[in-house]
N, C-alpha and C positions, 0 to 999 in steps of 0.2 A: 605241513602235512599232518599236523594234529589231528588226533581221532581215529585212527585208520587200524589201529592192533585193537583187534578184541581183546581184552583180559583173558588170560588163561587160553590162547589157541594163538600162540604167533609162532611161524614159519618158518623160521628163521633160527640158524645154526654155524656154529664154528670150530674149527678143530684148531688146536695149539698144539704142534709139534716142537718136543725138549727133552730133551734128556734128562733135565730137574722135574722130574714126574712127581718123584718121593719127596723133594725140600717145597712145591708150589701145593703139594694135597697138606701139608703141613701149617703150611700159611692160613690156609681156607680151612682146618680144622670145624666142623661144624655149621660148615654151609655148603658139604653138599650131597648129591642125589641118591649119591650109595655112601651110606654110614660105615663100610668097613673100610675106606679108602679105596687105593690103584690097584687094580689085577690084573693078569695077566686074564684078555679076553680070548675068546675062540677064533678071531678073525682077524690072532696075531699082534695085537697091536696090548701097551700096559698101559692102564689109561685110569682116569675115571672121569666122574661127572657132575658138573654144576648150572644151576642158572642166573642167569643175572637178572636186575631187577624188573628189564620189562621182559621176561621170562624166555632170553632166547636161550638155549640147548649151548653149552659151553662143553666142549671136551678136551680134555688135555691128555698125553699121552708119547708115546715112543715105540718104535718097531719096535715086539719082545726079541726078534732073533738077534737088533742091536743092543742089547742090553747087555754092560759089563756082568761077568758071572759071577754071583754071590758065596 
């Protein structure tokens, strides 16, 4: 099925739910979409965000109301 993703408009997305939010945005330092790393978003969830190489939407992330208290 070669050929079939445009560059730059593929469809395609994943969510990685963990609890290691903070040790896996550490790993990836520098490759991704939001340069401050994990925040806590509005829709609940500590997350951030990267892409992989044929550009799908990679998000990693954890309920913020599970989140041990700092």
């Amino acid at each position: 099925m070669a050929g079939w993703l445009i560059p730059g408009q593929n469809p395609f997305g994943l969510y990685l739910y963990t609890e290691d939010v903070d040790a896996l945005a550490a790993q990836v330092i520098g490759q991704t979409i939001e340069p401050h790393g994990p925040e806590d978003k509005p829709w609940g969830m500590y997350e951030f965000t990267l892409s992989d190489p044929d550009q799908t939407l990679v998000r990693v992330g954890w309920p913020t109301r599970l989140r041990a208290p700092r």
